[in-house]
Legacy VTK file of the C-alpha trace (Angstrom):
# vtk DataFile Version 3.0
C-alpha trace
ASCII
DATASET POLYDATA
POINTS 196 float
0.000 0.000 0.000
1.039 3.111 -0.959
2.116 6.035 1.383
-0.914 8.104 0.047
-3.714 5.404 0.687
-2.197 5.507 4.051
-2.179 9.363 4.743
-5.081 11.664 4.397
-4.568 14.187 1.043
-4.795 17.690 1.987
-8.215 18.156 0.522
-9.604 15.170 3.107
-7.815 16.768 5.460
-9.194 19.744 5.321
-12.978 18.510 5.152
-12.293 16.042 8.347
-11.581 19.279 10.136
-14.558 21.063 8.764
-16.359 18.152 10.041
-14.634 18.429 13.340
-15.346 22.271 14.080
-19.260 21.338 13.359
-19.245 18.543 15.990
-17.518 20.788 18.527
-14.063 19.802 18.402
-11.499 22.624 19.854
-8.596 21.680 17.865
-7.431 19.758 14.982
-3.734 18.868 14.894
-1.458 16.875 12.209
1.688 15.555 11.738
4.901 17.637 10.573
7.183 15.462 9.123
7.705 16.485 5.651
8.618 13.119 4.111
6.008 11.526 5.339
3.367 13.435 5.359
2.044 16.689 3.187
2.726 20.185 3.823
0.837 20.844 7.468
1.044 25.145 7.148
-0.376 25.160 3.732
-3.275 22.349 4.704
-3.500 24.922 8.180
-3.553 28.054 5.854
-7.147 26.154 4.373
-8.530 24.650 7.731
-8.615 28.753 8.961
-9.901 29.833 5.572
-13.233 27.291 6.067
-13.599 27.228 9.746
-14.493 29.709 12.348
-13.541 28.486 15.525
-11.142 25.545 15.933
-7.824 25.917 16.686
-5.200 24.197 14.571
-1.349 23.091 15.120
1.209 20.515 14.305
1.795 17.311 16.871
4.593 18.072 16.467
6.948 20.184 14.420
10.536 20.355 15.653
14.289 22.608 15.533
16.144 21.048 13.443
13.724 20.354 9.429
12.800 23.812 10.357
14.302 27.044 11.097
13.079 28.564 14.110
12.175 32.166 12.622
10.488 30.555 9.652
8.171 28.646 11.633
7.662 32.088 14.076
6.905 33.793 10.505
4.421 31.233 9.690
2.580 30.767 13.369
2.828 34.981 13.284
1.090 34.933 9.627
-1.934 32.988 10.087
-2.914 34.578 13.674
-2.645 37.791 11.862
-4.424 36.384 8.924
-7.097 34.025 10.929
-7.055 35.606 14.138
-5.306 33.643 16.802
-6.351 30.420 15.822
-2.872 28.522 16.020
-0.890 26.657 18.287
2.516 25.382 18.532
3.082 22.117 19.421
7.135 20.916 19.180
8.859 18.163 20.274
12.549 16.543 19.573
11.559 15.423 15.839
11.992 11.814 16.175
9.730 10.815 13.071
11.157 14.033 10.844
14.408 13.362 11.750
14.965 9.877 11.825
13.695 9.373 8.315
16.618 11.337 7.131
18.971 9.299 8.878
19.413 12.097 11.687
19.300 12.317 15.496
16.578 14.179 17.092
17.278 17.777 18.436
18.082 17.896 21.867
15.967 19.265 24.876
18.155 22.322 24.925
17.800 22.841 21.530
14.050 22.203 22.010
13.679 24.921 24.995
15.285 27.741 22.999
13.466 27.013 19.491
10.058 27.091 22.141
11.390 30.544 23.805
12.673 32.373 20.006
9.386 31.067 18.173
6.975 32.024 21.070
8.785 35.785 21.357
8.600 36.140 18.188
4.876 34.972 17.574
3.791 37.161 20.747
5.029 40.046 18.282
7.935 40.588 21.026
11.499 40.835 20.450
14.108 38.496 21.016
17.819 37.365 20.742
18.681 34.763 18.361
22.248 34.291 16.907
23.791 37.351 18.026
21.057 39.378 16.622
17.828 41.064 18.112
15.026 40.333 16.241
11.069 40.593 16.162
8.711 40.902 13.135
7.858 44.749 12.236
4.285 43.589 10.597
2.883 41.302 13.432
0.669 43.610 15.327
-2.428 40.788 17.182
-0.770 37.751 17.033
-0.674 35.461 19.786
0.861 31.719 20.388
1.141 28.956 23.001
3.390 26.369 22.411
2.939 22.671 23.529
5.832 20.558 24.541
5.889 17.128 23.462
7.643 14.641 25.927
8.071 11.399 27.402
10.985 10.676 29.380
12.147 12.320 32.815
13.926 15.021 31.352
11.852 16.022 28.429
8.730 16.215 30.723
10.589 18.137 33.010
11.550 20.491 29.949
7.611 20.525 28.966
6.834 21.561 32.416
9.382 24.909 32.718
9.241 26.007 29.145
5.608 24.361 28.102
2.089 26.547 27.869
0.855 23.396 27.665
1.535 19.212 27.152
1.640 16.563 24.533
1.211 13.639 25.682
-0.156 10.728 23.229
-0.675 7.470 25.366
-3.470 5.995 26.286
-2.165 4.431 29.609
-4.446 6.015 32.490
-1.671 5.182 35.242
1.479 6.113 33.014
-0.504 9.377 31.942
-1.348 9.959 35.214
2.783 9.507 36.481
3.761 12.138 33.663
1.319 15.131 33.937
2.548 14.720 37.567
6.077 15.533 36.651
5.307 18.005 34.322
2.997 20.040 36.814
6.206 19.383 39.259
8.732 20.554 36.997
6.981 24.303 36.306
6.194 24.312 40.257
10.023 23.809 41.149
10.702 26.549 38.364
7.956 29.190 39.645
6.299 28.726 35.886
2.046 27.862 35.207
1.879 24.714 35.274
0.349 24.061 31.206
-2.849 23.506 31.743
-3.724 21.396 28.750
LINES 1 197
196 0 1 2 3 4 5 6 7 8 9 10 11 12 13 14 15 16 17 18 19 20 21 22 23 24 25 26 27 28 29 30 31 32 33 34 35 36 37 38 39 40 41 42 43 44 45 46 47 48 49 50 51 52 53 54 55 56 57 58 59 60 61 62 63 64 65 66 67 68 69 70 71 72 73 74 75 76 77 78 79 80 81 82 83 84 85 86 87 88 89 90 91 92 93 94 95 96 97 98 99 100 101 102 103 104 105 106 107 108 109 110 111 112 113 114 115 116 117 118 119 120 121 122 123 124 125 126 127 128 129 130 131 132 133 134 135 136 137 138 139 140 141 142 143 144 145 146 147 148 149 150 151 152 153 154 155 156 157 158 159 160 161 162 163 164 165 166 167 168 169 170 171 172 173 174 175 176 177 178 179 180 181 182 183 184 185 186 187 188 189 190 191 192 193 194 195
């Protein structure tokens, strides 16, 4: 079977989250990994352009397939566009990566692309490579960004840096163990605990 049986083609996409807005769904995420699956900010760029309400996002993009500005640019461009209807969600980029024969990014990497692509998608200033940088032409735009983890130290990463969690298990107890530590993590570092 071929890779495009297996996936959704933007146009589906699009129409399963049309169907998802009208049966009260919040947000509709997808995958970023660009090998394996299609374009996620142009299929977004559609979602916003035939929906009112829901929220959409990648689970999850990551630092190292894309640079961090770009993907400020893009986050900054369709809240100003759509009106705050994005979110962030990032993680190491173990699918994206891997399928280029690459290692995942690592948490450090992970907790500065979170801090330059949320400053610069809260239309606020920030240093990046030496050089101090915002966007002149994003005036409304507004972004949380989701942390995706699952080991000690990642969750502990989601909690300090995180406006909110990715977690995809199904495991009640093992669930259960890891929003713990992430809600410990942004206690011990005086941050709000993400709340989704």
């Amino acid at each position: 079977m071929s890779s495009c049986r297996r996936t959704p083609p933007a146009w589906r996409t699009v129409g399963l989250a049309k169907q998802a807005e009208e049966h009260g769904f919040d947000y509709v995420w997808t995958f970023d990994s660009h090998l394996l699956w299609q374009e996620p900010y142009v299929i977004y760029s559609a979602i916003l352009a035939e929906t009112n309400r829901v929220v959409v996002g990648p689970m999850v993009t990551n630092p190292a397939t894309r640079d961090w500005t770009v993907t400020a640019s893009v986050f900054a461009t369709l809240n100003e566009m759509y009106g705050n209807r994005t979110v962030c969600g990032i993680g190491r980029g173990d699918s994206a990566v891997r399928v280029l024969n690459g290692r995942p990014t690592t948490l450090r990497e992970v907790r500065e692309a979170t801090h330059v692509i949320r400053e610069l998608a809260n239309c606020r200033p920030v240093e990046h490579n030496g050089s101090k940088l915002q966007f002149p032409w994003a005036r409304t735009s507004s972004l949380e960004v989701w942390v995706a983890a699952y080991g000690p130290l990642a969750l502990k990463t989601a909690g300090e840096v995180g406006d909110g969690f990715i977690l995809q298990l199904a495991d009640v107890d093992v669930a259960r163990w890891m929003i713990g530590k992430v809600r410990e993590a942004a206690a011990a570092a005086g941050a709000r605990p993400p709340t989704r």
